[in-house]
C-alpha positions in Angstrom: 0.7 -15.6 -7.8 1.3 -14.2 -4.1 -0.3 -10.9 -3.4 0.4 -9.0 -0.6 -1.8 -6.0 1.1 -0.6 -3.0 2.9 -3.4 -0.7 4.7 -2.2 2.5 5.0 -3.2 5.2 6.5 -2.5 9.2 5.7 -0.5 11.4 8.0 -2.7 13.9 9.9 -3.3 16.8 8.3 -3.0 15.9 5.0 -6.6 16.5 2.9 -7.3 12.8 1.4 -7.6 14.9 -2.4 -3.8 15.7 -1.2 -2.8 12.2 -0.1 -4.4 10.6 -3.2 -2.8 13.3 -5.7 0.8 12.9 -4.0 0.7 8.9 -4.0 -0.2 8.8 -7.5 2.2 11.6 -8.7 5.1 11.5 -6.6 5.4 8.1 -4.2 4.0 5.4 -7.2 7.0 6.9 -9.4 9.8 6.6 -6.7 8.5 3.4 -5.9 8.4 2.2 -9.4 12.0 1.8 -9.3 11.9 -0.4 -6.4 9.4 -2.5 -8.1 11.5 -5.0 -11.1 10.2 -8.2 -9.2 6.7 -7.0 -9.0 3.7 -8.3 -11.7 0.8 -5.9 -10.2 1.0 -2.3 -7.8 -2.7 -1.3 -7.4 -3.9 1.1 -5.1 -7.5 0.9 -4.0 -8.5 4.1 -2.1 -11.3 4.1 0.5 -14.8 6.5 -0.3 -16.0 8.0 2.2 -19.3 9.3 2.3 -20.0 12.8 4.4 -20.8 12.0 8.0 -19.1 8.6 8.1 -16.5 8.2 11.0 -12.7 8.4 9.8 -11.9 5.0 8.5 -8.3 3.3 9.9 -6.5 3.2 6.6 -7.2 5.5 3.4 -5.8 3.1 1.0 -5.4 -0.8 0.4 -2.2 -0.8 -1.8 -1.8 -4.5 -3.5 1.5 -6.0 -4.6 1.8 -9.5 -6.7 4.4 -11.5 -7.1 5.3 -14.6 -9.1 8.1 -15.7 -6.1 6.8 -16.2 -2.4 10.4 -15.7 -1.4 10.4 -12.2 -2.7 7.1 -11.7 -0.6 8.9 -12.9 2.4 11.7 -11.0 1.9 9.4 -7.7 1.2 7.5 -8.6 4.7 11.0 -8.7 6.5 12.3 -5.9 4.7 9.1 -3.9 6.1 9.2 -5.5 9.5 12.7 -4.5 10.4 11.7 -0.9 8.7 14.5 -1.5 6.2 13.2 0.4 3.1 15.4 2.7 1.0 16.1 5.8 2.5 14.1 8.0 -0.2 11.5 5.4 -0.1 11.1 6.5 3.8 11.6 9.8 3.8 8.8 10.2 1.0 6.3 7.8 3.3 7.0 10.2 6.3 5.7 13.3 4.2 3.1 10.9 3.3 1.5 8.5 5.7 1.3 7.7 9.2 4.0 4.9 9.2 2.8 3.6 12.7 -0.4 2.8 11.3 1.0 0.7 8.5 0.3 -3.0 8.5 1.4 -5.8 5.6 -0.8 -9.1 5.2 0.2 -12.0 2.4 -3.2 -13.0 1.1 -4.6 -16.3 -0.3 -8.1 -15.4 -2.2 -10.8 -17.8 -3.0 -13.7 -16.4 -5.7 -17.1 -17.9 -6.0 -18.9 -17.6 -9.7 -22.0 -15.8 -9.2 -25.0 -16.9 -11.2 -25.9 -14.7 -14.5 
């Protein structure tokens, strides 16, 4: 399996209750029909506790795949900004595209003891 990560960050101005209500209800559905070749689409949002500084990214989106050459192909798609044109247009009412970034992982796990 090949997993990619995307940090993302909202768009200023946009209440995080907002961000993550809007993600979940409006851009995972549009998104879902962009996603036949994917196994997995998790989102993991960041908590923030009162008083902590603004973190860089609000959410840690994860994508699997079975085929690395769809994951290369979704990394050049994003590098060259090539998304769908809906796909876009929702991200811009969404997230600060600038701050995006995309990282293909490899993940190693220990067993802890108990």
């Amino acid at each position: 399996m090949h997993k990619v990560l995307l940090f993302m960050k909202r768009r200023e101005g946009l209440s995080f209750n907002a961000f993550r209500a809007y993600y979940e209800i409006r851009h995972v559905p549009l998104c879902m029909t962009y996603m036949g070749d994917a196994k997995r689409y998790q989102r993991r949002y960041i908590e923030r506790r009162r008083g902590e500084p603004e973190p860089e990214f609000d959410v840690i989106t994860e994508l699997w795949f079975e085929d690395r050459k769809l994951v290369d192909g979704l990394l050049k798609t994003l590098r060259k900004d090539d998304l769908p044109a809906d796909v876009i247009a929702d991200e811009e009412k969404l997230f600060d595209r600038s701050k995006t970034r995309a990282f293909v992982v490899t993940e190693a796990e220990t067993a802890l003891p108990g």
